[in-house]
N, C-alpha and C positions, 0 to 999 in steps of 0.2 A: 221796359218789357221784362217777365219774368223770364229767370234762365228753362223755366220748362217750354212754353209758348218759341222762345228763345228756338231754341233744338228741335221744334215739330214745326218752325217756319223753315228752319236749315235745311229739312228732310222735303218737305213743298219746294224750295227754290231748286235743291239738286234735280230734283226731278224734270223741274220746268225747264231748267239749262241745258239737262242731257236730250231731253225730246227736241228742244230746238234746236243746238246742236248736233246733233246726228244728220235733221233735216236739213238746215241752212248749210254745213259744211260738206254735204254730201260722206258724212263718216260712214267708210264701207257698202254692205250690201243695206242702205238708209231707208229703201224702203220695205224690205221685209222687215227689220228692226220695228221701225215704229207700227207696222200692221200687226206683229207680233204680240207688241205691249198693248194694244190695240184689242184684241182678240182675249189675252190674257184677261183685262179687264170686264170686259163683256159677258165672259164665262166666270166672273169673277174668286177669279184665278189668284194664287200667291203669284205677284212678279218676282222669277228669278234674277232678271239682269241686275250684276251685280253693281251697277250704276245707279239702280233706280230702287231698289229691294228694301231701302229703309222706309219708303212711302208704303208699304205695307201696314205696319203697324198705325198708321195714322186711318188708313182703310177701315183694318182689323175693329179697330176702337171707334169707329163710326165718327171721327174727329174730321176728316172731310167723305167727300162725296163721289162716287164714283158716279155719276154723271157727271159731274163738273169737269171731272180730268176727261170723261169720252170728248165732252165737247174742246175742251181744251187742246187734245192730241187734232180731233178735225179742224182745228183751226193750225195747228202746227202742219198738219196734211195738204193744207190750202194750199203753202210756200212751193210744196213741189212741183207744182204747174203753174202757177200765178207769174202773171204776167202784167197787167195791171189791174186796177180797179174799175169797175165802168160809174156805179153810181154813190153818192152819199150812203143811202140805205147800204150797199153793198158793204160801206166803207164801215158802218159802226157797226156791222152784223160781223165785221172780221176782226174789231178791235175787241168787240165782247168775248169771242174767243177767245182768243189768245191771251187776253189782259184782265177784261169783266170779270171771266171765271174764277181768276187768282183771288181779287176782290171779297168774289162769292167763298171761297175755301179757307179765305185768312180768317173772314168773320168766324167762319166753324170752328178754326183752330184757337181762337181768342171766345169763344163758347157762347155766341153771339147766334142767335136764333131767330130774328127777327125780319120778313118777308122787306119791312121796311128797312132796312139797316142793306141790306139785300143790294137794292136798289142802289143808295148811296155810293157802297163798293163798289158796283159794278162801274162809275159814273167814275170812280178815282181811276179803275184799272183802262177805260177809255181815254180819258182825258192823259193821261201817260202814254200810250201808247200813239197815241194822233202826236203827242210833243216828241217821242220817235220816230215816227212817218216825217215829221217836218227835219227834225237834225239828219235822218239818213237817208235823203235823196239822193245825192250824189252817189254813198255806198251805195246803195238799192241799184241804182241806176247801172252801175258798173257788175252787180251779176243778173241784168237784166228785168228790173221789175219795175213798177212803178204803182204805190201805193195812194198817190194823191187820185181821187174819180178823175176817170176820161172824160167825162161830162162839164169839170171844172178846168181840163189842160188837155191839149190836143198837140202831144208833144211823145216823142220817139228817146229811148234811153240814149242813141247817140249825140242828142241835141242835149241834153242832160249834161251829159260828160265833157262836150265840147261846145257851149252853150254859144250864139249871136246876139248881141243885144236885145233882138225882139225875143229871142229865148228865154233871157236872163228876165225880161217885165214877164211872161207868163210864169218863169216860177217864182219870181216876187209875190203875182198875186195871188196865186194858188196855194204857198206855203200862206202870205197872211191869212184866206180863209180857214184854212190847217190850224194854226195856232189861234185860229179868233173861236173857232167850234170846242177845241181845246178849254178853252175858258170856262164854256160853256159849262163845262162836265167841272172842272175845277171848283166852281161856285159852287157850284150843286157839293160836287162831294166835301166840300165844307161842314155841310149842314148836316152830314152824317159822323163827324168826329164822336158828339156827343155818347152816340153807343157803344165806343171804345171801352176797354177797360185806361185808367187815367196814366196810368204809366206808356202805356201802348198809344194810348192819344199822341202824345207827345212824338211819339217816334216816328208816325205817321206824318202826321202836322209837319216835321221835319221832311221826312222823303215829299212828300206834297210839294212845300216851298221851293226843292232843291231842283226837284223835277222841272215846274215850274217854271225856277229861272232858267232852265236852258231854252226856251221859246221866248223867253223876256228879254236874253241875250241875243239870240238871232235878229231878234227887232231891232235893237241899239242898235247892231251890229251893221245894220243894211241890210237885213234878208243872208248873212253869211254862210248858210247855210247852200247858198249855191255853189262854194268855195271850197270849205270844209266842214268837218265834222265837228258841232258847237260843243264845248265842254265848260263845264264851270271848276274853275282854279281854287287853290288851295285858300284864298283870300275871299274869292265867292263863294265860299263853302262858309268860313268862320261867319260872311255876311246875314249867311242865309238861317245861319245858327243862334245869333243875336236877332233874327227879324221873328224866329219861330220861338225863343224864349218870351219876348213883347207880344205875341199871338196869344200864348197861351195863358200868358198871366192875366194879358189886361183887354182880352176881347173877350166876353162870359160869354159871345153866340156860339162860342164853336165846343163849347160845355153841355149845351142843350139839346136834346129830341125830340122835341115835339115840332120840329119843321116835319111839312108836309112835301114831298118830292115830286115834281113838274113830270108830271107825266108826258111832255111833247118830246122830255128829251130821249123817249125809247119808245117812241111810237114808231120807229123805223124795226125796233129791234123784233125778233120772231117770239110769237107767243108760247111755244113749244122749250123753251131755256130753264131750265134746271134751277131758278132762283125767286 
């Protein structure tokens, strides 16, 4: 990745850290903050907060999207009442948020302009974020939330926390659909490498793999995610680093773009999204 792309993803992530942040930890007065940045935007406004004020110039320069980030902050917005999820649909319409969008504004920032390319991203930033919903159940659980659909687990965050064996089989199988939809999006956003610039390819294809195996490890593991929080080690990092060099050299699919992207996998998603 070059050091310019480099420094305008830097100024993307702070941003996304501090809106979540604020939301998730209840930092201060969290919800005027983020209606604030909210607002600011809207009227599109210089944002002052001095947390967040370098994504300006990425604005300024039309290098991401001020819808992306409106939809971004309502999905950060969601966290402050949410309490579970009821359906599927529900579930990828809150991962696109939060995750798809980033997708959508990395491609802007790597100068990528393609409806189709679009798509792909969106598919990576899902598929990561559902392999977060599956490692952080237990977190989730303990400040009250629960991100897997009501429709696929009919379970209380206190049964989470202090689970009974018939507990522990419902989030066996709930996490496996979690991580098997997971895939789902994973496949798919393979097929969108190709539009990378090839340095950035690379760096991708890595976060991809590494993300990846944390839901590859929950499996090994037993479903361990009903225990603790899955990490991948200093050893399954190097693994994951040697499996993404043998991707890139010796698979030529993940070079190419002229795949066509599965429309079933966002026929849940709302036709009104910014990508």
């Amino acid at each position: 990745m070059s050091k310019s792309n480099y420094k305008k993803c830097a100024r993307l992530y702070n941003f996304c850290r501090y809106v979540d942040d604020v939301v998730d930890k209840r930092i201060g007065n969290y919800s005027s903050v983020i209606n604030q940045i909210e607002s600011d935007l809207k009227r599109n406004k210089k944002l002052t907060n001095n947390n967040i004020k370098s994504i300006n110039l990425l604005i300024r320069r039309k290098e991401i999207r001020i819808e992306n980030l409106l939809e971004l902050i309502h999905g950060i917005k969601l966290d402050t009442n949410l309490r579970f999820i009821k359906t599927k649909k529900e579930l990828i319409n809150y991962c696109y948020h939060v995750a798809g969008t980033v997708g959508v504004m990395l491609c802007n920032i790597f100068g990528i302009d393609s409806r189709q390319s679009y798509k792909f991203a969106v598919d990576l930033g899902i598929a990561m974020q559902l392999t977060n919903i599956a490692r952080d159940i237990l977190e989730d659980a303990h400040i009250g939330r629960i991100y897997i659909p009501k429709e696929w687990i009919a379970i209380e965050c206190s049964n989470i926390k202090l689970p009974n064996e018939k507990d522990k089989i419902k989030i066996k199988k709930a996490s496996k659909k979690i991580l098997e939809l997971s895939e789902k999006y994973y496949n798919s956003s393979l097929k969108g490498l190709g539009f990378l610039p090839i340095r950035t390819r690379f760096a991708i294809l890595l976060a991809l793999i590494t993300y990846r195996e944390i839901g590859l490890k929950i499996i090994r593991m037993n479903y361990s995610n009903i225990y603790r929080r899955e990490r991948i080690n200093f050893l399954g990092k190097i693994n994951c680093f040697v499996k993404c060099i043998f991707y890139f050299f010796f698979n030529r699919h993940i070079h190419r773009k002229d795949f066509l992207h599965d429309s079933i996998l966002h026929k849940d998603l709302s036709k009104k999204y910014a990508y």
